[in-house]
N, CA, C and O of each residue as an XYZ file, in Angstrom:
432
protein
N      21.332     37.210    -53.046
C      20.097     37.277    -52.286
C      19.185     36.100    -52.578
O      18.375     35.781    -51.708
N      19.245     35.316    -53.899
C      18.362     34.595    -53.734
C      18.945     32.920    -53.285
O      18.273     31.905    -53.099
N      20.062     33.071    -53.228
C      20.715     32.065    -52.100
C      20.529     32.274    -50.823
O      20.670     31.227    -50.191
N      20.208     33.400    -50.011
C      19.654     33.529    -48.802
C      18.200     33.355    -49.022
O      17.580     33.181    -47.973
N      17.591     33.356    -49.952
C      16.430     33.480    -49.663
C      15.810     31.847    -49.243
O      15.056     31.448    -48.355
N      16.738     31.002    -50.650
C      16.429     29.385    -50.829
C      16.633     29.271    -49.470
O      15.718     28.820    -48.781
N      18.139     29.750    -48.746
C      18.335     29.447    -47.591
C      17.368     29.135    -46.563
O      17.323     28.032    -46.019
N      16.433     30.298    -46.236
C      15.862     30.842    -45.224
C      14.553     29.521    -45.618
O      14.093     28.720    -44.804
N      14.265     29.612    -46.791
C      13.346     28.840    -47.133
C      12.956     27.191    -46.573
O      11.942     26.575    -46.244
N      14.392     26.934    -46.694
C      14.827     25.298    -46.396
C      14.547     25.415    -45.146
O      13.700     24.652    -44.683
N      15.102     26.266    -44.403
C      15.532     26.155    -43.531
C      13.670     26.656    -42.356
O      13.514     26.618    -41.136
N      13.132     26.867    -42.953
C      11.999     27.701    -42.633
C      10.941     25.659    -42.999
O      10.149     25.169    -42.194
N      11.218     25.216    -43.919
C      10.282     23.936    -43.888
C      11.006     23.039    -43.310
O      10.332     22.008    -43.292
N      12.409     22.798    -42.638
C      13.213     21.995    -42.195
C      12.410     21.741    -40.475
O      12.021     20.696    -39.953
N      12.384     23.778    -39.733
C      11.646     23.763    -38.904
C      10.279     23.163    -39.033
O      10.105     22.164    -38.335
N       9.438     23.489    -39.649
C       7.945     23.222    -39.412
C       8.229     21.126    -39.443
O       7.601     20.343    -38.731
N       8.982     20.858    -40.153
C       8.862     19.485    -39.932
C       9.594     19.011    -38.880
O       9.495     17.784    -38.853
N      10.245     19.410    -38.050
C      11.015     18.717    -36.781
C       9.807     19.253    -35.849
O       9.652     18.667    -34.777
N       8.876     20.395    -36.194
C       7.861     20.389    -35.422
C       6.840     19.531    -35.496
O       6.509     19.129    -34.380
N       6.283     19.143    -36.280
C       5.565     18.126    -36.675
C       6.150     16.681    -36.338
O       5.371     15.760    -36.095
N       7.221     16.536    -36.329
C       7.276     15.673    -35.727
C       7.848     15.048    -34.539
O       7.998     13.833    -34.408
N       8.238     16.155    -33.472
C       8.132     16.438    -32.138
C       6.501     16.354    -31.483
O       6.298     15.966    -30.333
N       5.420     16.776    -32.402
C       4.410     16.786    -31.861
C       4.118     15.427    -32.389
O       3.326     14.919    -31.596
N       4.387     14.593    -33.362
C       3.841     13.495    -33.537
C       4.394     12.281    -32.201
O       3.778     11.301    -31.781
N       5.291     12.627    -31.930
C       6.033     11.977    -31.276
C       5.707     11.975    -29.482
O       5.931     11.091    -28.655
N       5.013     13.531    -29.295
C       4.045     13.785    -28.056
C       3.428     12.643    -27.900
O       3.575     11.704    -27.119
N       2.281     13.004    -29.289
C       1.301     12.330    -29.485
C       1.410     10.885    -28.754
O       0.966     10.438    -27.696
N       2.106     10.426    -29.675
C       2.344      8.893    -29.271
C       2.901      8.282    -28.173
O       2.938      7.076    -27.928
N       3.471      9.502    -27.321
C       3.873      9.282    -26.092
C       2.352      9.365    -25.179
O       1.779      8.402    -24.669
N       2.099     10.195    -25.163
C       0.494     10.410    -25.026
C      -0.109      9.697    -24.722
O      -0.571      9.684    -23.581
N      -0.407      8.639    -25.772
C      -1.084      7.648    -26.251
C      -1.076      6.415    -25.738
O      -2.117      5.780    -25.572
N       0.603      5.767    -25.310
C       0.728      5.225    -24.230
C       0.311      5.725    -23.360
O      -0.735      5.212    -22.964
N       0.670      6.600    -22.790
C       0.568      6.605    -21.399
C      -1.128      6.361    -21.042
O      -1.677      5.571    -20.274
N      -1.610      7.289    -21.856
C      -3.238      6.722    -21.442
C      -3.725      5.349    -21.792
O      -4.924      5.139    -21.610
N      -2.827      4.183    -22.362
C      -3.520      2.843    -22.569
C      -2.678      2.601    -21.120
O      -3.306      1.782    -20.450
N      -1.922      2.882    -20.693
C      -0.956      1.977    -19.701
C      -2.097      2.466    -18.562
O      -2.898      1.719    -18.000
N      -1.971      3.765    -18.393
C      -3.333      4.470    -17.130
C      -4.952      3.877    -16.940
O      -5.775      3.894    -16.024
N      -4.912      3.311    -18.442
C      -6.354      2.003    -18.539
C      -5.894      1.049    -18.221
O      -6.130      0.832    -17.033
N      -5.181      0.126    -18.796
C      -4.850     -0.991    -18.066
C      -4.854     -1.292    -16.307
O      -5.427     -2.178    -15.674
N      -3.958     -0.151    -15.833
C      -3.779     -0.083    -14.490
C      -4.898     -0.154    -13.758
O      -4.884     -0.947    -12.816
N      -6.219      0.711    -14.030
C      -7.645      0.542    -13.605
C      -8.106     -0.852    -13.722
O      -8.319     -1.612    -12.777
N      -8.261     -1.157    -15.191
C      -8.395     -2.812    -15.222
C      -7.469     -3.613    -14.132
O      -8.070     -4.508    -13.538
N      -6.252     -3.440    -13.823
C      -6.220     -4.352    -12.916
C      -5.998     -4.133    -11.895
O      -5.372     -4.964    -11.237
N      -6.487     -2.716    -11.227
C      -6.908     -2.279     -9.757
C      -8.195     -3.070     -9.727
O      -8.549     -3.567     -8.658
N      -8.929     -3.225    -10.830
C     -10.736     -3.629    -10.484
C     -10.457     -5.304    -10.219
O     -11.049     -5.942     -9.347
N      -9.574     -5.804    -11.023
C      -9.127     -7.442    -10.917
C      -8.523     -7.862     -9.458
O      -8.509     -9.047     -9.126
N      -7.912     -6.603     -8.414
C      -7.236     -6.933     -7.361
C      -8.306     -6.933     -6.583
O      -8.334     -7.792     -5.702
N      -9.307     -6.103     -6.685
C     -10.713     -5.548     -5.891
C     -11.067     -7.328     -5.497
O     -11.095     -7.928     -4.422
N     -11.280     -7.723     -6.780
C     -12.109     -8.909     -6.684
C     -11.858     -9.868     -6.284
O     -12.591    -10.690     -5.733
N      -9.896     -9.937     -6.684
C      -9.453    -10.858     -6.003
C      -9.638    -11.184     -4.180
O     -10.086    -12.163     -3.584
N      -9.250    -10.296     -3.849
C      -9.212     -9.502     -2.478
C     -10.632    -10.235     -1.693
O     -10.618    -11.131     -0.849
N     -11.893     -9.486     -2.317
C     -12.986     -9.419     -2.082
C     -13.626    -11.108     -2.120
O     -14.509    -11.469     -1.343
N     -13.041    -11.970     -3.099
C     -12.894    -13.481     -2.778
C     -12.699    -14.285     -1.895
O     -13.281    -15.343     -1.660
N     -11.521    -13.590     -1.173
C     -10.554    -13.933      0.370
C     -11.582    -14.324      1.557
O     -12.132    -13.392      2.144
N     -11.913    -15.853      1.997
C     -12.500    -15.986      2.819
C     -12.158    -14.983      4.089
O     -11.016    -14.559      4.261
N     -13.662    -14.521      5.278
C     -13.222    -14.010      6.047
C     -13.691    -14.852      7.481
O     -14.272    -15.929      7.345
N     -13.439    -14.365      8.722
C     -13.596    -15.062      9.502
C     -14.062    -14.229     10.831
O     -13.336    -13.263     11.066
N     -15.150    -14.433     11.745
C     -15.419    -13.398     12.609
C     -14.165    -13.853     14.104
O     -14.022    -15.027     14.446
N     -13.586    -12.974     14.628
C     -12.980    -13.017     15.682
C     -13.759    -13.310     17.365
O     -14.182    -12.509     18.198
N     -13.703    -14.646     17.356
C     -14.247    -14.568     18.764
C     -13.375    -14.819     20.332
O     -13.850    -14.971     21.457
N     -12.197    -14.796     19.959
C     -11.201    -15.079     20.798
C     -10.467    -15.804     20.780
O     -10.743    -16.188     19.643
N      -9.314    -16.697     21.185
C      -8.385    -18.101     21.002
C      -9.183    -19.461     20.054
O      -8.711    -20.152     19.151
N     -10.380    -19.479     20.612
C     -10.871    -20.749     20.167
C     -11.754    -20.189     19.426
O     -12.901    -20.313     19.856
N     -11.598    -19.412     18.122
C     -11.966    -19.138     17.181
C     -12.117    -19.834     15.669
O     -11.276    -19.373     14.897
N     -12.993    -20.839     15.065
C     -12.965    -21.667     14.247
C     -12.067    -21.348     12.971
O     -12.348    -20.185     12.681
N     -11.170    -21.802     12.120
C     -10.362    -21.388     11.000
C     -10.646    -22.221     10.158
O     -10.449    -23.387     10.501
N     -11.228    -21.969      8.698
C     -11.318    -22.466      7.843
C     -10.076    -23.116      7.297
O      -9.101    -22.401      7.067
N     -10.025    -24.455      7.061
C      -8.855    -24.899      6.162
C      -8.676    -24.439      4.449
O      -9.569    -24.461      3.602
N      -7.281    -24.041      4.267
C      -7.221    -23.456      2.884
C      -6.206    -24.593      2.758
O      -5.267    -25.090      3.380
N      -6.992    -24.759      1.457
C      -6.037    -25.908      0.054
C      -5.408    -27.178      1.724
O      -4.184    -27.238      1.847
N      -6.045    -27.807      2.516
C      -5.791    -28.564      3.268
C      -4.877    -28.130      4.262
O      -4.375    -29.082      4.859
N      -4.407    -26.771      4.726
C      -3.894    -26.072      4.935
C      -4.333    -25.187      6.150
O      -5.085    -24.224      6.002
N      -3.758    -25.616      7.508
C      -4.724    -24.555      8.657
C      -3.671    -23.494      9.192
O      -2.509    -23.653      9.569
N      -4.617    -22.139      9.081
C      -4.282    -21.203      9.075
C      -3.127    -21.147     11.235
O      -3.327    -21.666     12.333
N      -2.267    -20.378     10.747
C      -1.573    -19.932     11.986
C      -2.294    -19.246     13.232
O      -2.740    -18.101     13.168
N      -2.364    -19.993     14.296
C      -3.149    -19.061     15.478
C      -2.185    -17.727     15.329
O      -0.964    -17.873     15.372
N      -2.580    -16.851     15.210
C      -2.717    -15.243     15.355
C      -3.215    -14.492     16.496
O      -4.431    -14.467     16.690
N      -2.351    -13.822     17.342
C      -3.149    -12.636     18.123
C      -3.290    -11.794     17.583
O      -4.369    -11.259     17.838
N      -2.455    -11.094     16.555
C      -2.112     -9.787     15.858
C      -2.140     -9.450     14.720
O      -1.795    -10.286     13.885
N      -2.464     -8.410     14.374
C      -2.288     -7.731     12.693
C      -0.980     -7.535     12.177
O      -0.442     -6.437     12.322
N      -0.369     -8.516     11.560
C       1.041     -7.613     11.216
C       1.003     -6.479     10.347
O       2.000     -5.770     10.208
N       0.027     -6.275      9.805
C       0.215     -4.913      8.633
C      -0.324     -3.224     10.164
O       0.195     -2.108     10.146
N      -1.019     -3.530     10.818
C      -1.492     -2.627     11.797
C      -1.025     -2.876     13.123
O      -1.478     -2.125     13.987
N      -0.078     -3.920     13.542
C       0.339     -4.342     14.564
C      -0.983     -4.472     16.191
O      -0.646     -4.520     17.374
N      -1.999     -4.490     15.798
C      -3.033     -3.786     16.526
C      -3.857     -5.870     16.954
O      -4.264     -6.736     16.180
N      -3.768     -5.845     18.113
C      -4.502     -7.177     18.950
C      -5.417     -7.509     17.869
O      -5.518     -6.735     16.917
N      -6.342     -8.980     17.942
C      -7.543     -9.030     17.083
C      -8.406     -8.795     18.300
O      -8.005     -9.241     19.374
N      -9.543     -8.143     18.242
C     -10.481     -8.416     19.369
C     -11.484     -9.062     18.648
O     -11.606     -9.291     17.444
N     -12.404     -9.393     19.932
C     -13.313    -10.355     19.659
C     -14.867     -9.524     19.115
O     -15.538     -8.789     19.839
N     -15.172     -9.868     17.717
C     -16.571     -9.520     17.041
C     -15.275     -8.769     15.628
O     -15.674     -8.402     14.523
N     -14.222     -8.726     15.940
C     -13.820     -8.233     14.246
C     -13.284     -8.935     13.308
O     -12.592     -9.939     13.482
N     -13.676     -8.278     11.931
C     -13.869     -9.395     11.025
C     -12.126     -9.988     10.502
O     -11.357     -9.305     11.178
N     -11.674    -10.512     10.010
C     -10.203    -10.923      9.724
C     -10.251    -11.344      8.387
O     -11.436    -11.485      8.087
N      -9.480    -11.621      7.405
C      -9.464    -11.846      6.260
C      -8.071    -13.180      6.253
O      -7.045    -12.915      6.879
N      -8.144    -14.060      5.771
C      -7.371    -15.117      5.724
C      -6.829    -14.907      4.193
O      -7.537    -14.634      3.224
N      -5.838    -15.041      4.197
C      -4.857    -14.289      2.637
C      -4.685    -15.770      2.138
O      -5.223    -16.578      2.895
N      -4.048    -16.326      1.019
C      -3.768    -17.596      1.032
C      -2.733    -18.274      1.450
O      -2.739    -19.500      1.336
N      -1.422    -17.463      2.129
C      -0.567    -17.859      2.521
C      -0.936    -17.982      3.913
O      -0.238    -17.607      4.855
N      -2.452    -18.710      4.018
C      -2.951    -19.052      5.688
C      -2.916    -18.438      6.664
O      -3.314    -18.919      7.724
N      -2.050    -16.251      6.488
C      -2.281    -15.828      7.703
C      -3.536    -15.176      7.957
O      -4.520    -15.225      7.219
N      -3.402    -14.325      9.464
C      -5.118    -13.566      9.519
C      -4.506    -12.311      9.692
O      -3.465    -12.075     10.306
N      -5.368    -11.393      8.996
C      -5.231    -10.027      8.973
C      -6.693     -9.433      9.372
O      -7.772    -10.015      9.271
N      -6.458     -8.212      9.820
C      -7.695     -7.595      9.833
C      -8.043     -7.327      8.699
O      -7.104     -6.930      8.008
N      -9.446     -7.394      7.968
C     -10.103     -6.968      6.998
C      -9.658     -5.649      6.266
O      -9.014     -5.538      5.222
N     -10.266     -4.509      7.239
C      -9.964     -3.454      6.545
C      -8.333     -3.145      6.633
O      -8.018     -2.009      6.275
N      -7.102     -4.149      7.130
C      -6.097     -3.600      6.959
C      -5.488     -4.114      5.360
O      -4.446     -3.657      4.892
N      -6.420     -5.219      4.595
C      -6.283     -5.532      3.288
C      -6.886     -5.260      2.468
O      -6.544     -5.456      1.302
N      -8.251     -4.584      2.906
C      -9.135     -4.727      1.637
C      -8.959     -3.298      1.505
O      -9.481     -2.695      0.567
C-alpha cells in the first residue's frame, strides 16, 4: 500500500505540472496573439495615412486636368476598375501611384 500510495502521489504532482504548464504555454500563446492583434492596428492606422496622402482629383469630364506623378501622367480613365461604375463629372477620384484613377471611396 505504500507503493500505491508513492504511486498515486507522483503521479498526482506529475498532473498538476503538465497543468501548469499547458496553461503556461496558453499563456504565451495568448500573448502573441495580442502583440500580433496590436501591431495589425498599428499598421491599419499607417495604411489610413498612406491612402489619405494619395493625391485626389475632381472629375469634370474627358478634359479633366491630371496631376503628373514622379514625371509620370496618369492613364485617361472612363472607369472604376475596383466598382466597374463610369466616372461622372463633380466626383472625387484618387490617383494611386501606379498613375491609375479610382474612385475615392472605392480606395479609401
Amino acid at each position: 500500500t505504500v507503493d500505491a500510495c508513492l504511486l498515486m502521489s507522483i503521479l498526482g504532482w506529475v498532473t498538476i505540472g503538465i497543468g501548469f504548464a499547458s496553461a503556461g504555454w496558453v499563456g504565451l500563446l495568448l500573448l502573441g496573439f495580442w502583440r500580433l492583434l496590436r501591431q495589425a492596428g498599428e499598421n491599419d492606422r499607417e495604411v489610413e495615412r498612406a491612402i489619405a496622402s494619395l493625391p485626389t482629383v475632381l472629375f469634370r469630364g474627358k478634359h479633366t486636368p491630371l496631376p503628373l506623378l514622379e514625371g509620370r501622367e496618369p492613364a485617361e480613365a472612363t472607369s472604376c476598375a475596383i466598382c466597374l461604375g463610369d466616372f461622372e463629372p463633380g466626383e472625387e477620384l484618387r490617383i494611386l501611384p501606379c498613375v491609375h484613377l479610382y474612385h475615392r471611396a472605392c480606395i479609401d
